[in-house]
C-alpha positions as CSV (number, residue, x, y, z in Angstrom):
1,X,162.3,40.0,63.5
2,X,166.0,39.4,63.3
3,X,165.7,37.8,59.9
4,X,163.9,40.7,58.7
5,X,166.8,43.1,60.2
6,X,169.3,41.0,58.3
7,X,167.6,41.1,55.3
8,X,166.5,44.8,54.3
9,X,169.9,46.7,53.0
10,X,170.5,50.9,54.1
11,X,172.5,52.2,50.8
12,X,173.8,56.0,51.2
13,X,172.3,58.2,48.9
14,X,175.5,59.2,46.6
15,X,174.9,59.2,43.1
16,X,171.8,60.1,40.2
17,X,170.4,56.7,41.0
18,X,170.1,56.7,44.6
19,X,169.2,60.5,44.5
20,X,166.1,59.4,42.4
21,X,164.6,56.3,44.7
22,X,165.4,58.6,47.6
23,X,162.5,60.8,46.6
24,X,160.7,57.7,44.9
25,X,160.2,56.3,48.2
26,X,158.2,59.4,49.1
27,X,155.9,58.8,46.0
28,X,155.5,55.0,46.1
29,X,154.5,55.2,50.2
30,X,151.4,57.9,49.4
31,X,150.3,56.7,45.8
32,X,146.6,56.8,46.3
33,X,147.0,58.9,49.2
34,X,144.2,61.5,48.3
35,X,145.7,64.3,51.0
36,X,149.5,63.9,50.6
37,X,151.2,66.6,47.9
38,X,154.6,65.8,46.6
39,X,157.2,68.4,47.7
40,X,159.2,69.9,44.5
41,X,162.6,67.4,44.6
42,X,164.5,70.1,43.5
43,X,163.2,72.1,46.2
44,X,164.6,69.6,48.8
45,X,167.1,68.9,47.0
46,X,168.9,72.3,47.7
47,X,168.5,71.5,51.2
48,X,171.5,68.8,50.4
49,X,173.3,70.9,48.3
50,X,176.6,72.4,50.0
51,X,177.0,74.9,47.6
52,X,173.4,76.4,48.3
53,X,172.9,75.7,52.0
54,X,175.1,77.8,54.6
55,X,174.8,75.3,57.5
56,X,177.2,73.2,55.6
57,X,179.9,75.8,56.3
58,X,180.3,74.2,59.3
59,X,178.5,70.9,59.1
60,X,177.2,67.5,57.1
61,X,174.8,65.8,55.8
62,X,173.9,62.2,55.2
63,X,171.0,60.2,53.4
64,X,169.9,56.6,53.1
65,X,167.0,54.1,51.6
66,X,166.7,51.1,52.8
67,X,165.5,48.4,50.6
68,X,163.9,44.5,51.4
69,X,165.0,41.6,50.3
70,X,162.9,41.7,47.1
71,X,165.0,45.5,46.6
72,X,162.3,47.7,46.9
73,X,163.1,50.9,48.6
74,X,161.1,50.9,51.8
75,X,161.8,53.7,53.8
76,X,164.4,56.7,53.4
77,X,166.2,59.2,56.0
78,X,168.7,62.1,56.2
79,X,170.8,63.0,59.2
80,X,173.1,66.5,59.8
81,X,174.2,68.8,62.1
82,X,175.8,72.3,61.9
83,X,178.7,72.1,65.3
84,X,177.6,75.8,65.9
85,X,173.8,75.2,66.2
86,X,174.1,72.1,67.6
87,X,176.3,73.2,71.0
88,X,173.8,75.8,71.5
89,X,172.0,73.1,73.3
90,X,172.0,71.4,76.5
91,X,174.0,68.6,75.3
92,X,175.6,68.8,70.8
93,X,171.9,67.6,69.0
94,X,171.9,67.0,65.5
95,X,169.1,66.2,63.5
96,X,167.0,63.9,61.3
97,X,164.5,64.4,58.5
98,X,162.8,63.5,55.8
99,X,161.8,60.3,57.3
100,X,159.7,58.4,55.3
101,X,159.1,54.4,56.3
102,X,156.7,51.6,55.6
103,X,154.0,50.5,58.9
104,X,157.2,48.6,60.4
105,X,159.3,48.8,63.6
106,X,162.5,47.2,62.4
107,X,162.6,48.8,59.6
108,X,162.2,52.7,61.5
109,X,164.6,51.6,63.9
110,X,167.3,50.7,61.8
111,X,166.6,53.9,59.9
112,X,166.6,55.9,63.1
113,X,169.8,53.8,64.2
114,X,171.8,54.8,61.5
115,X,170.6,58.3,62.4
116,X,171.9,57.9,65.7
117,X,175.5,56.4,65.4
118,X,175.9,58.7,62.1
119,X,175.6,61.4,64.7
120,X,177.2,59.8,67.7
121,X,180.4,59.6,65.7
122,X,180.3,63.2,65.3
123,X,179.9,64.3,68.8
124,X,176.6,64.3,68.9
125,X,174.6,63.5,72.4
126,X,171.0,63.9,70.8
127,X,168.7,64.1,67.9
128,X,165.7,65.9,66.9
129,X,163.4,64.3,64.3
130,X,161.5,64.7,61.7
131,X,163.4,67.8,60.8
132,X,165.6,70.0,58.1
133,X,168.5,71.2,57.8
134,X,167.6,74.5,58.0
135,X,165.6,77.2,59.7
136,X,162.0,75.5,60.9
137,X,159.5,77.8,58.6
138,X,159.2,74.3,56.2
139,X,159.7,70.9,56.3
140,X,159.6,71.0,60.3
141,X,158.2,68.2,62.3
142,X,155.9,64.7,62.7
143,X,152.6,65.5,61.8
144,X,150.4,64.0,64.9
145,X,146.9,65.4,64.5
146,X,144.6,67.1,61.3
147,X,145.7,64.6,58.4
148,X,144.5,66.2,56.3
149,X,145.6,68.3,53.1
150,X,148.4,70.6,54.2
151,X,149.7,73.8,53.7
152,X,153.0,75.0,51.4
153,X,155.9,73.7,53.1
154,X,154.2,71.6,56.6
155,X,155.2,68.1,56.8
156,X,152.3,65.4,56.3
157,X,152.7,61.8,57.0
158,X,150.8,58.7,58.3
159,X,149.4,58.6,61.4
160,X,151.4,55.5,62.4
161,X,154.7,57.4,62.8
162,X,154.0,58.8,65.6
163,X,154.1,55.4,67.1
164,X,157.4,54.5,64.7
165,X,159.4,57.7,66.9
166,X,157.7,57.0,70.4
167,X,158.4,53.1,70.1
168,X,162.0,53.7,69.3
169,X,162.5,56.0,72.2
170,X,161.8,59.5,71.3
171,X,160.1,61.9,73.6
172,X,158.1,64.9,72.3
173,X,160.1,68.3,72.8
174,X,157.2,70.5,71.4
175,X,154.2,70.2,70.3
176,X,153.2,72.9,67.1
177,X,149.8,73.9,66.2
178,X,148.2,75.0,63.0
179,X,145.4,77.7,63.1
180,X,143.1,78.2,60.7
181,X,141.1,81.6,59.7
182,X,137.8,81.2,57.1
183,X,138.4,85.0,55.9
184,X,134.3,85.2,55.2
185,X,133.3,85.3,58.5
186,X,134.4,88.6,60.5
187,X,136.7,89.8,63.5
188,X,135.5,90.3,66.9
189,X,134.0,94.2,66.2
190,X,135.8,95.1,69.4
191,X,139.2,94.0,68.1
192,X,138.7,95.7,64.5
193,X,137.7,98.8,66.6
194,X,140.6,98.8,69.0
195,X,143.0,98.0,66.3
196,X,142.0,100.8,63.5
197,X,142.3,103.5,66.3
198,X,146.2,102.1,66.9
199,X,146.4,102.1,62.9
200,X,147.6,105.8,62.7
201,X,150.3,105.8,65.4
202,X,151.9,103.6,62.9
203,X,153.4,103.5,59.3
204,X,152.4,100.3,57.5
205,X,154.4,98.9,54.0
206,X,153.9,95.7,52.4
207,X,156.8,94.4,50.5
208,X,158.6,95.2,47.4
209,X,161.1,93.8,45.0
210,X,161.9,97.0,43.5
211,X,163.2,97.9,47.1
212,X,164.2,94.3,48.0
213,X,167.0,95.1,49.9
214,X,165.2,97.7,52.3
215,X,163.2,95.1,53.2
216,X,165.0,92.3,53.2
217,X,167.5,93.8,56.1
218,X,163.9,94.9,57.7
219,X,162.9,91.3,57.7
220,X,166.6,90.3,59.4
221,X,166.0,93.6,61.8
222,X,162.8,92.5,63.5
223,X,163.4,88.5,63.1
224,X,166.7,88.7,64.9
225,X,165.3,91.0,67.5
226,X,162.1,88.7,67.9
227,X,163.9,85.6,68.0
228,X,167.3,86.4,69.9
229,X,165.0,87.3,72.8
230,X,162.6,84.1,72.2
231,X,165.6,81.3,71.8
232,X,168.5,81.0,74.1
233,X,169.9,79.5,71.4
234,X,168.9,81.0,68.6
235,X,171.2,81.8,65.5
236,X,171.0,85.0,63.7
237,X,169.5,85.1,60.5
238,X,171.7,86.7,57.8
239,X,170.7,88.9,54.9
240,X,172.2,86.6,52.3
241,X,170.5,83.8,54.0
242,X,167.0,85.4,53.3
243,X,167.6,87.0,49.8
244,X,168.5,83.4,48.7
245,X,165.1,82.6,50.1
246,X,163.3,85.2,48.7
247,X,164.7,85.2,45.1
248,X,164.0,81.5,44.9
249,X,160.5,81.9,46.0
250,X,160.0,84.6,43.7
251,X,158.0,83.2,41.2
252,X,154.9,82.1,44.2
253,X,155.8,85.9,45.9
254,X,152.1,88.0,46.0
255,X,154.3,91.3,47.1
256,X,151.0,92.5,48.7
257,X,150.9,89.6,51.0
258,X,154.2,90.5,53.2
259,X,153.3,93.4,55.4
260,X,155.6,95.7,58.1
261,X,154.9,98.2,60.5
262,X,157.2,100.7,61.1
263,X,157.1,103.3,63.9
264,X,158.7,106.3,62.6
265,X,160.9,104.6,60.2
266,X,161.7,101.7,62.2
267,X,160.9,98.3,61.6
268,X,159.0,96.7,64.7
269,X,156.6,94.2,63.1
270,X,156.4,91.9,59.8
271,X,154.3,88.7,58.4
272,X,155.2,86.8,55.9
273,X,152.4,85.2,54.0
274,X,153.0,82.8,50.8
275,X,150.0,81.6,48.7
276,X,149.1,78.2,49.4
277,X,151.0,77.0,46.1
278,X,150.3,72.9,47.2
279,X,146.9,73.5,45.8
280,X,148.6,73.9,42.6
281,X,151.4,70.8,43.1
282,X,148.9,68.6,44.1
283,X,147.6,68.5,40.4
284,X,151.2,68.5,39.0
285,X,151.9,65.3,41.3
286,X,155.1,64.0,40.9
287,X,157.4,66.9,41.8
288,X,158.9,67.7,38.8
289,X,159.4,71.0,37.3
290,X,160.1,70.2,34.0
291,X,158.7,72.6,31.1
292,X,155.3,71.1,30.6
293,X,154.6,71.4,34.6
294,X,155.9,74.6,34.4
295,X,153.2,75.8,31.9
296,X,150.6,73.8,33.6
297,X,152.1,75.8,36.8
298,X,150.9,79.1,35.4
299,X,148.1,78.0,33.8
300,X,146.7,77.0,37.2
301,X,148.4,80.0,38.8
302,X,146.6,82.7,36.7
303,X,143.1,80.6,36.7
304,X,142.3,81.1,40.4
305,X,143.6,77.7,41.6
306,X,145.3,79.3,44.8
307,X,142.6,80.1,47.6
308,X,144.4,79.6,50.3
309,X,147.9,81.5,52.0
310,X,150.2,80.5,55.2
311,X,151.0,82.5,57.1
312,X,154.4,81.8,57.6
313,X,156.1,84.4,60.2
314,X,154.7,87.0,62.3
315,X,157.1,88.7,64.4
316,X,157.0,91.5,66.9
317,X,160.4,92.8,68.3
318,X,160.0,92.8,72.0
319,X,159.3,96.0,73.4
320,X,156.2,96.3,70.8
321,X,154.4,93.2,72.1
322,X,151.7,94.8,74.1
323,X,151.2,97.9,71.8
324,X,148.6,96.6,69.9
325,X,150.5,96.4,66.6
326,X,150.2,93.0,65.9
327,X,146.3,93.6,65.6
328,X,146.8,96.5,63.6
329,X,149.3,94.3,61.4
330,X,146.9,91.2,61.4
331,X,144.1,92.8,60.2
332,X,145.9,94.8,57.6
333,X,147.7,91.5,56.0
334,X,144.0,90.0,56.1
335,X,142.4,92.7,54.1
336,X,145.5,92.5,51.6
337,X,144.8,89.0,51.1
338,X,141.2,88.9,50.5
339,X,141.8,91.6,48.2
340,X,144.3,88.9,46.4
341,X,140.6,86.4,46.1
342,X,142.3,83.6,49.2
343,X,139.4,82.7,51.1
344,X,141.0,80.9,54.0
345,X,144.4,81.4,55.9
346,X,146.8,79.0,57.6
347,X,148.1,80.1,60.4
348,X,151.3,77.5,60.7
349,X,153.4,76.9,63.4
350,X,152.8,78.1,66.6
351,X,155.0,76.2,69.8
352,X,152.9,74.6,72.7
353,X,155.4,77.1,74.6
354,X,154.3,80.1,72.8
355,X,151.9,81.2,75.4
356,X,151.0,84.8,74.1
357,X,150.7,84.1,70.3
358,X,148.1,80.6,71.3
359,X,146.0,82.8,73.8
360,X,145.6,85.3,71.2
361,X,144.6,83.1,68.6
362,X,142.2,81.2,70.6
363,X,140.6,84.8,72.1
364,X,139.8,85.0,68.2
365,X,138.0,81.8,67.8
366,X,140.3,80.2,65.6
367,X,141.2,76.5,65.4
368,X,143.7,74.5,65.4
369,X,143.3,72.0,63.1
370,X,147.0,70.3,62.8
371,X,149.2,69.2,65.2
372,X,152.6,68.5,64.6
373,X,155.5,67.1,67.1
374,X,159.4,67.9,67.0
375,X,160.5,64.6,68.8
376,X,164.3,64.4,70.7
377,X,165.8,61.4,71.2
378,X,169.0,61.5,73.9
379,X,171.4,59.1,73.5
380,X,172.6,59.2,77.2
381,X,168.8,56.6,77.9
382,X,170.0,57.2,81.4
383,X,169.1,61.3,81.1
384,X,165.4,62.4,81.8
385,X,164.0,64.0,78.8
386,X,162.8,67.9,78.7
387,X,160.1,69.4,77.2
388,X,161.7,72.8,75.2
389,X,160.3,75.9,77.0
390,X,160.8,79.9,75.9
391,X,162.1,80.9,79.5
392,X,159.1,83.2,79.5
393,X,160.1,84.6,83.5
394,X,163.5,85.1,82.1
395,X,162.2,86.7,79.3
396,X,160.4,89.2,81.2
397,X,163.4,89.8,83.3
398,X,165.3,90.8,80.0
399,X,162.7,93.0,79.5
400,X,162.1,94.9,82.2
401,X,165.4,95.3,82.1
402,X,165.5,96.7,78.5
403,X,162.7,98.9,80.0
404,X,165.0,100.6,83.2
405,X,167.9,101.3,80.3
């Protein structure tokens, strides 16, 4: 073992060459692999660039490969941190992601090791893994369970890391699960009834480029009221933040997908649903955009290819949460979407700790058929490791509280 530590080489990630085996790595581990689908690099690639991603206002980023002795790149990782995200937490966590590694202990640990004093020299106390830098809609945690083909923007991995972050010392913080809906078979009829009697106490929009700026401060408006009351230490999401997102994922945008609910003219519900564009990357395959996959992008985007949407966000601001709106929104997005010929949604993520949304689900008969893990890793080994939880008592304090004012 320690001859194999001294001979496989990290090398930081710093120039056109290194940029290019960083994201070979990805495609020389899962050549063959008939279920993995090669993220766009330019897509992830973003994700690294300071001029395009706002957490580098206030934080940095790092990438290796690490090569054998022969000099074949053998596994690959990024670390960062943003200083005002990561004191939100119990004790300064940065993060790690885009971990990809051959079926080998030393060479994950010293991966995750460079991870580790990267971070430690920054101040850090922790790190969460396999994540982005970035909010946690893509690219967000180990895939553990369902390897199978997976939706727009959810990690996929081999099984076997799992036991790479576990052996190392990494302790599961949440667990996120995947539903599935086959839109062919129908709703309960008592839930369709309940929620077209709620439908006219509400005004419903779907979005609308020609008006993107209504609705993009709508989206901030009910995702900032959702998620300052879910997350002690949540971060609010800015407009500029989510145009940038939205004009860059312009071009896979079904307008009639992205639904709101508005109760007299205010915004107190959304979902964001994207079409399931891996089913067309998996047949471009090396994640290139160049002009030839471009055209075979829209060839296979106007011939039917897409069947399948994820359901991205669904958010209900607080004091709306037992109305019955998100039925009424549900079923309206689903009818949308058949409309638009998908034939199966993704429902992905929903946290372990997310109680209400997993009961509801489950009351519909809908499976979970991935499981992913966000994994923490404390540097302190002396400190007991947590499991994250939403508060849910204190969030019912808050509001009842909201509910006396």
């Amino acid at each position: 073992m320690q001859n194999k530590l001294r001979l496989m080489k990290l090398i930081e990630v710093n120039n056109d060459e290194t940029r290019r085996a960083f994201y070979d790595v990805a495609r020389s581990l899962y050549k063959g692999d008939p279920n993995w689908v090669c993220p766009l690099d330019a897509e992830i690639e973003s994700i690294f660039d300071p001029t395009d991603n706002i957490l580098f206002n206030d934080g940095e980023a790092i990438r290796w490969i690490l090569k054998d002795d022969a000099g074949k790149a053998i596994g690959r990782v990024a670390a960062f941190f943003n200083r005002d995200k990561a004191r939100k937490n119990e004790q300064p966590t940065g993060g790690l992601g885009f971990f990809e590694c051959i079926h080998d202990q030393a060479a994950s640990n010293l991966l995750f090791d460079a991870c580790r004093d990267w971070l430690k020299a920054r101040g850090m106390e922790a790190m969460d893994g396999s994540v982005t830098f970035g909010e946690n809609i893509t690219y967000w945690g180990v895939l553990i369970d369902g390897f199978t083909l997976p939706a727009y923007g959810m990690p996929y991995n081999f099984p076997y890391y799992k036991e790479l972050f576990e052996t190392y010392g990494f302790n599961t913080y949440f667990e996120q699960y995947s539903y599935e809906k086959d839109l062919s078979e129908p709703f309960p009829e008592r839930q369709v009834k309940f929620s077209m009697h709620l439908k006219d106490k509400f005004q419903l929009e779907h979005f609308s480029f020609r008006n993107k700026e209504k609705y993009l401060n709508d989206i901030c408006t009910v995702y900032n009221a959702v998620w300052k009351d879910f997350h002690e230490d949540y971060t609010p999401l800015d407009y500029s933040e989510i145009e940038k997102v939205m004009n860059k994922a312009k071009p896979i945008i079904n307008e009639r997908m992205i639904w709101f609910v508005y109760d007299q003219g205010t915004p107190v519900a959304m979902v964001v649903v994207f079409p399931d564009v891996n089913q067309i990357l998996k047949k471009l395959g090396n994640g290139q955009l160049n002009l030839w996959n471009k055209l075979k992008f829209l060839y296979y985007k106007k011939s039917g290819t897409i069947t399948r949407a994820r359901q991205l966000i669904t958010a209900v601001v607080p004091e709306y949460q037992r109305s019955g709106v998100t039925g009424v929104l549900f079923l309206t997005m689903v009818d949308a979407v058949k409309k638009e010929k998908i034939k199966t949604l993704d429902m992905s993520w929903v946290g372990d700790y997310n109680t209400t949304v997993n009961k509801i689900y489950r009351l519909l008969g809908l499976p979970v058929v991935k499981t992913h893990a966000t994994f923490r890793y404390l540097f302190d080994r002396s400190k007991e490791p947590q499991r994250f939880t939403n508060l849910e008592t204190e969030k019912a304090k808050r509001l009842d509280v909201k509910k006396e004012e």
